[in-house]
C-alpha positions as CSV (number, residue, x, y, z in Angstrom):
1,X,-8.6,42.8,50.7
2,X,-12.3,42.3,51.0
3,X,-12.0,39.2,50.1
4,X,-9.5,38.2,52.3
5,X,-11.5,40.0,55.6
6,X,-15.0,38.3,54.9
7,X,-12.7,35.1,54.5
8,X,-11.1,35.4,58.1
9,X,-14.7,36.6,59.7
10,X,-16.3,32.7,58.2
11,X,-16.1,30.5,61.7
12,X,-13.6,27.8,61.0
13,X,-16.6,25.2,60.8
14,X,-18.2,26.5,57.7
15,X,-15.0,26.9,55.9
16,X,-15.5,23.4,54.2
17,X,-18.7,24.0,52.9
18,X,-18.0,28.2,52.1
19,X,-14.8,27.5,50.8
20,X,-15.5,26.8,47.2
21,X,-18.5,29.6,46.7
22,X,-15.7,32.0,48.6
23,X,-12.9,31.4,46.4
24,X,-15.0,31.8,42.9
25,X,-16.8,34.8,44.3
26,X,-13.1,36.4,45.0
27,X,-12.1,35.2,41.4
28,X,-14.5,36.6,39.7
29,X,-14.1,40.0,41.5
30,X,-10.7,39.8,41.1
31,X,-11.2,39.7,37.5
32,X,-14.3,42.5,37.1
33,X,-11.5,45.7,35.1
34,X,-12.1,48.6,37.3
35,X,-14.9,51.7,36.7
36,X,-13.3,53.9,34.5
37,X,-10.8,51.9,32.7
38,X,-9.6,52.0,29.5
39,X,-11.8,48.9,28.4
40,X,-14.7,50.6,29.6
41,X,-14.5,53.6,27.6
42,X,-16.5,54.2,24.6
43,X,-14.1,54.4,21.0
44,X,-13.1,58.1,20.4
45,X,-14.5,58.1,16.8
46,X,-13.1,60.5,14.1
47,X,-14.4,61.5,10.5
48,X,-12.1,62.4,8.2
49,X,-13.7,64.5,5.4
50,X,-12.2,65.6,2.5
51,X,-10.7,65.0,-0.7
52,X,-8.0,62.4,-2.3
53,X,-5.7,63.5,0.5
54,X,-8.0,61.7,2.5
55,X,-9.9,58.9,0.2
56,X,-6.2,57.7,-1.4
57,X,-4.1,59.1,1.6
58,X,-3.8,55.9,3.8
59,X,-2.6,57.9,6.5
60,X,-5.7,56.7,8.5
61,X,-5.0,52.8,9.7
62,X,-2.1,54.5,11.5
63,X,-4.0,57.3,13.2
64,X,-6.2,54.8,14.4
65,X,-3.7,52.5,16.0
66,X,-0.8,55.0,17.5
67,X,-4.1,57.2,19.0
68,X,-5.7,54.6,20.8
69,X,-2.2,53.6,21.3
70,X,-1.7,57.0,23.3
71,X,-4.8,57.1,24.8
72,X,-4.9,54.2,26.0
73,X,-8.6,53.6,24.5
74,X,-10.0,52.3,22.1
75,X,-10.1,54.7,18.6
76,X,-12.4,54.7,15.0
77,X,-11.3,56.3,12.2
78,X,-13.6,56.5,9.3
79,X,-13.6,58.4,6.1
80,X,-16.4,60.8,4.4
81,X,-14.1,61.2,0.7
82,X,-13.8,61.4,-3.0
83,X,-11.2,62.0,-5.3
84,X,-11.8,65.2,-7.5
85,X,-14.4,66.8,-5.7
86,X,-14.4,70.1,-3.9
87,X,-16.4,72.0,-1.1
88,X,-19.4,71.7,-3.6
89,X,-20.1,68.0,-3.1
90,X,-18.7,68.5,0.4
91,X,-22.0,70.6,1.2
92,X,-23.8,67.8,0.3
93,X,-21.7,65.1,2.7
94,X,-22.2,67.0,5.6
95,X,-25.2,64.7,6.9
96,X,-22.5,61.5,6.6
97,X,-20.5,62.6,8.5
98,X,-23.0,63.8,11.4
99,X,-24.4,60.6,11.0
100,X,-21.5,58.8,12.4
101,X,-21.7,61.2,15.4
102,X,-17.8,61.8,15.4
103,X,-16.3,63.0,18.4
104,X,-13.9,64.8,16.0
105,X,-13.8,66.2,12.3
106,X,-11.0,66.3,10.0
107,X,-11.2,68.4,7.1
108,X,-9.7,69.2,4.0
109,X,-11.6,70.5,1.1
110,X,-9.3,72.8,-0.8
111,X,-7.3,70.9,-3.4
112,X,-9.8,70.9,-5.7
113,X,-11.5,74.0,-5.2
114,X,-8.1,75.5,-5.8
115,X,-8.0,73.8,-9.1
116,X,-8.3,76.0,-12.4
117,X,-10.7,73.9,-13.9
118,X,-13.1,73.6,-11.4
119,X,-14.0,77.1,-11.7
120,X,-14.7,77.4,-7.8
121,X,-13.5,80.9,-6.7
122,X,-11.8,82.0,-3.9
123,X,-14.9,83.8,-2.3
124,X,-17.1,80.7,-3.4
125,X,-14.7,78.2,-1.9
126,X,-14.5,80.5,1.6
127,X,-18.4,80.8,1.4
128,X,-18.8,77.4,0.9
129,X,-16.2,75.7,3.8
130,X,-17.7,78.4,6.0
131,X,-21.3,77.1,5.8
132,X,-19.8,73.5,5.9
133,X,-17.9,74.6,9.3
134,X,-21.4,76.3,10.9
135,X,-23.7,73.2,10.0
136,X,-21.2,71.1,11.5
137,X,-20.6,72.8,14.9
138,X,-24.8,73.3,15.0
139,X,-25.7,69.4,14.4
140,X,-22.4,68.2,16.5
141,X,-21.5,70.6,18.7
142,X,-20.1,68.7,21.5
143,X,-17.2,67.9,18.5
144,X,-13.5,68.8,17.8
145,X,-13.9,70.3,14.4
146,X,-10.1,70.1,12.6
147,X,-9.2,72.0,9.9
148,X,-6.1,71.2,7.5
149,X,-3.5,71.9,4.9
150,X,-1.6,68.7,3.6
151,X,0.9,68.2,1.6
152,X,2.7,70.4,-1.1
153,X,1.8,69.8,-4.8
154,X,4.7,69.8,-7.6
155,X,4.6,69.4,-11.6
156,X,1.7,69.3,-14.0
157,X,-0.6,68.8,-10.3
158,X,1.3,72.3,-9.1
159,X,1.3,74.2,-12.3
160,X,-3.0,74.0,-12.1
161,X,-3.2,75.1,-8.6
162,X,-1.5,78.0,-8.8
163,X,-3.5,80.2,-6.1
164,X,-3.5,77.0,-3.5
165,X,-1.9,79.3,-0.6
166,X,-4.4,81.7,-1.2
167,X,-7.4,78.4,-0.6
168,X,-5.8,77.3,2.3
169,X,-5.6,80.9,4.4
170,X,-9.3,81.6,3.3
171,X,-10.1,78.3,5.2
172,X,-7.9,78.6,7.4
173,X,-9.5,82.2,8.2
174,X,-12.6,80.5,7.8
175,X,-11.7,77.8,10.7
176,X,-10.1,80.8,13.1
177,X,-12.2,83.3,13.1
178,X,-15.2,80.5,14.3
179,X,-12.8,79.5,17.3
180,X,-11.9,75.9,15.6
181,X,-8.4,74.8,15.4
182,X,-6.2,74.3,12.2
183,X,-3.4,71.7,11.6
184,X,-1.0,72.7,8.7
185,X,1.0,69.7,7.4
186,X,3.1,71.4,4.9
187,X,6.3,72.3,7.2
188,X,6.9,68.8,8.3
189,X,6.8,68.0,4.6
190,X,9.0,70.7,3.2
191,X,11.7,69.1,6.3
192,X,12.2,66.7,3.6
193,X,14.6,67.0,1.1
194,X,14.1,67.7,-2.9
195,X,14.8,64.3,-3.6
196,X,13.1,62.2,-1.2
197,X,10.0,64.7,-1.3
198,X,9.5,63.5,-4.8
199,X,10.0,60.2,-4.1
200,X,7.3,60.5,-1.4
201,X,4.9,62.4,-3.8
202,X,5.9,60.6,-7.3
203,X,2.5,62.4,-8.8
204,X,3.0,65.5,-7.5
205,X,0.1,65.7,-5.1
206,X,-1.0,62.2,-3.4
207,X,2.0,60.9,-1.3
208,X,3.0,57.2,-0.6
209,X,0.6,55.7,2.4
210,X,3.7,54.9,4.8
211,X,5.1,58.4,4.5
212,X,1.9,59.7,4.8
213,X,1.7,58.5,7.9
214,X,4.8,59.3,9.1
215,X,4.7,62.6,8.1
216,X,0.8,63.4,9.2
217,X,-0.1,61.2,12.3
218,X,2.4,62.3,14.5
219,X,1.3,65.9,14.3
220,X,-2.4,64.7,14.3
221,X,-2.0,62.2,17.7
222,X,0.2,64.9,19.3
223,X,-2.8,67.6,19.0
224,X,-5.3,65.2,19.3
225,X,-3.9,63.8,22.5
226,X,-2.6,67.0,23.9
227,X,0.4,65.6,24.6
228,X,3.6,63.7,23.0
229,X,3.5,60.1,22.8
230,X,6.4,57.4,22.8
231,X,7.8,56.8,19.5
């Protein structure tokens, strides 16, 4: 509409020799996206920090693309993981994952302190994901700070984490009673029948990518977003 007004307020004389610089300047403002947009925006980054669940679980491509889907902005996922470890090495990660200065954390670090032959305790493995949780909200405390429970565990990868329930509430506690919020996966994966729950978790504790993400994101894009997204 600017455009259009300076355009009708240029004496018909000078139109010749306006017109081209007139038209290109309109173009090109035309064009500019507008203050605010999504385009503008900086990426929402995310850490995920944890275990297997999170260095084998796959589930993170599809965060990624259905968030920033949602949002309408753009999203980066990355991952601070390793297979087999437990909050013990995780005390030692923390300054990756402030180093990517995540706007949120996600974090699960009880598998394999849960594990009877990693000799971590209960008490040791609540002491240790509570001083994880504290240096995290001091060095980035502008960030959403996730805690989680994933999937179930069956067979030989059940029978060695017999006290897992017992891990998960002491982080969960842990995560709680410092005000920071806690996703628990496992009902949307006990929806699933006998069957197709072992199909999905054919080792007993790391389930197939594409369920993975069909089971986890969802949950994770709807709290993360604050809202329901299209399917």
């Amino acid at each position: 509409m600017r455009c259009l007004r300076f355009w009708r307020a240029v004496p018909v004389e000078r139109w010749q020799a306006y017109g081209l610089v007139l038209f290109l300047a309109c173009l090109v403002a035309l064009s500019m996206p507008k203050s605010g947009s999504a385009e503008n925006l900086p990426p929402l980054k995310i850490v995920a920090f944890g275990t297997s669940l999170t260095a084998r679980g796959g589930w993170q491509p599809a965060l990624q693309a259905q968030l920033a889907a949602c949002l309408q902005r753009p999203v980066e996922v990355d991952s601070v993981a390793k297979s087999g470890e437990t909050t013990l090495w995780a005390m030692t990660e923390v300054d990756r994952v402030v180093a990517g200065q995540p706007d949120i954390v996600l974090i699960e670090l009880y598998a394999n302190d849960a594990t009877l032959h990693r000799f971590v305790s209960l008490a040791q493995s609540r002491k240790n994901i509570g001083q994880i949780l504290d240096t995290l909200r001091q060095r980035l405390p502008g960030a959403r700070i996730i805690v989680m429970a994933m999937n179930p565990f069956s067979g030989m990868r059940g029978l060695i984490r017999p006290f897992v329930g017992s891990y998960i509430s002491a982080h969960r506690e842990e995560a709680e009673k410092r005000g920071l919020e806690f996703i628990d996966h496992r009902p949307n994966w006990e929806r699933l029948t006998p069957d197709d729950l072992a199909a999905a978790i054919p080792d007993g504790a790391h389930p197939q990518p594409e369920i993975a993400s069909k089971i986890i994101v969802p949950e994770l894009v709807e709290r993360i977003a604050g809202r329901k997204c299209g399917e």
